[in-house]
N, C-alpha and C positions, 0 to 999 in steps of 0.2 A: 439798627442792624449793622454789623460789623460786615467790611469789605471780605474779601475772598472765601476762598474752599472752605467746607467743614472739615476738620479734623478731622475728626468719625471716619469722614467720607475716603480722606487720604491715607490713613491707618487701614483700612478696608481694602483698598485699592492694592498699597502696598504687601499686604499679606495675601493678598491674593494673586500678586504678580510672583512671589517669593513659593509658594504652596503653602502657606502655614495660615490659613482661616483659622483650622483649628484652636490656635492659641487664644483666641477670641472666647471659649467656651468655659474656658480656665479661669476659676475664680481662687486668689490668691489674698491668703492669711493675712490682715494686714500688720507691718511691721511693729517692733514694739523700741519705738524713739525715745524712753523715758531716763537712757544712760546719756553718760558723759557724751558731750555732742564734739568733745575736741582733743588733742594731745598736745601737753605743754613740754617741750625739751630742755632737760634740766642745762644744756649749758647756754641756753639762749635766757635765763632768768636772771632777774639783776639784782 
């Protein structure tokens, strides 16, 4: 068992000190990572 807080617990806490529980309920698309992960600057190539 790992030392401290649950996350969960402190995301919870946080959204509730802030008013935004709501965003908790919000189930979001997930991203679509399958492009170019970087940009090469053509004057830094050798």
């Amino acid at each position: 068992m790992l030392n401290g807080p649950c996350s969960w617990q402190l995301i919870y806490e946080r959204l509730t000190n802030i008013g935004q529980t709501d965003k908790l309920k919000n189930i979001n698309a997930p991203k679509d990572w399958s492009g170019c992960r970087g940009f090469v600057r053509e004057d830094h190539r050798i």
